[in-house]
C-alpha positions in Angstrom: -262.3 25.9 -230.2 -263.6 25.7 -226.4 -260.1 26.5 -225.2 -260.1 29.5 -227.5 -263.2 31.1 -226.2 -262.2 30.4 -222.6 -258.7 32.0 -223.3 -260.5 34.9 -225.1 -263.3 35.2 -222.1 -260.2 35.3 -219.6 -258.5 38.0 -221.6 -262.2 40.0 -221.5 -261.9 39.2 -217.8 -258.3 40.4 -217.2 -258.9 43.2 -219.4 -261.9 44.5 -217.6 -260.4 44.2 -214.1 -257.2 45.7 -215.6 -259.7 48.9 -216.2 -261.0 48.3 -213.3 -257.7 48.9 -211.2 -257.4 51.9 -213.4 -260.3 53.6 -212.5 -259.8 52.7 -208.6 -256.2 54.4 -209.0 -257.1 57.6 -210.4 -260.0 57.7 -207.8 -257.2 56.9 -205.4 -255.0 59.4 -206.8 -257.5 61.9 -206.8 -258.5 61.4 -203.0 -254.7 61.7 -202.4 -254.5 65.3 -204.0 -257.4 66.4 -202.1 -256.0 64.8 -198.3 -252.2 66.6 -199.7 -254.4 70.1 -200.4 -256.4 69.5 -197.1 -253.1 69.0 -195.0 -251.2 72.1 -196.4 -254.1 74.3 -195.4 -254.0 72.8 -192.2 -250.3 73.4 -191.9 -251.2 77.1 -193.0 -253.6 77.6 -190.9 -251.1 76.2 -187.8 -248.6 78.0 -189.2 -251.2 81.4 -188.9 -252.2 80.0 -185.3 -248.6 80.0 -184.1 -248.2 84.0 -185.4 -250.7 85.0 -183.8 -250.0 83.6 -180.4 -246.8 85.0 -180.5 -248.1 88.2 -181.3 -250.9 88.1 -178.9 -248.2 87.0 -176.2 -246.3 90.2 -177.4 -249.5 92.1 -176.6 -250.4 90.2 -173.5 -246.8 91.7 -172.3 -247.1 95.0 -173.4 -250.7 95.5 -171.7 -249.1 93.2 -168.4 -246.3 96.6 -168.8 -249.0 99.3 -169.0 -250.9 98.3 -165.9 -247.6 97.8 -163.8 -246.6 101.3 -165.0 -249.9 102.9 -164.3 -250.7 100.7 -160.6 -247.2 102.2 -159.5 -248.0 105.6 -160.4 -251.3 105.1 -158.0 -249.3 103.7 -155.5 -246.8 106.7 -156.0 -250.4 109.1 -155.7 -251.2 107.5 -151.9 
């Protein structure tokens, strides 16, 4: 009879860190799908970043245009 309530304590045991693992993966799991949310913002915000330096470079050229056009036409005035 000792062996069987050791054998049936050592199921309890196995059973309750078998639960135990469960809950730890789903907590894992969970933490997981937030870091996986977290980095596709963060590669839409990059991805955000990246349009508007292009279209801030556009601008930056356009301006850089404008004054060269209007400095020659005071050159072109002395």
């Amino acid at each position: 009879m000792d062996i069987l309530k050791q054998l049936e304590q050592r199921i309890q045991a196995l059973v309750a860190q078998r639960n135990e693992l469960r809950e730890e993966l789903e907590s894992v799991k969970t933490a997981l799908e937030e870091c996986e949310a977290e980095a596709r913002q963060l590669r839409h915000n990059i991805e955000d970043a990246q349009s508007e330096k292009v279209a801030m470079s556009q601008e930056r050229d356009e301006v850089r245009q404008q004054v060269e056009s209007i400095l020659k036409q005071l050159e072109a005035l002395n």
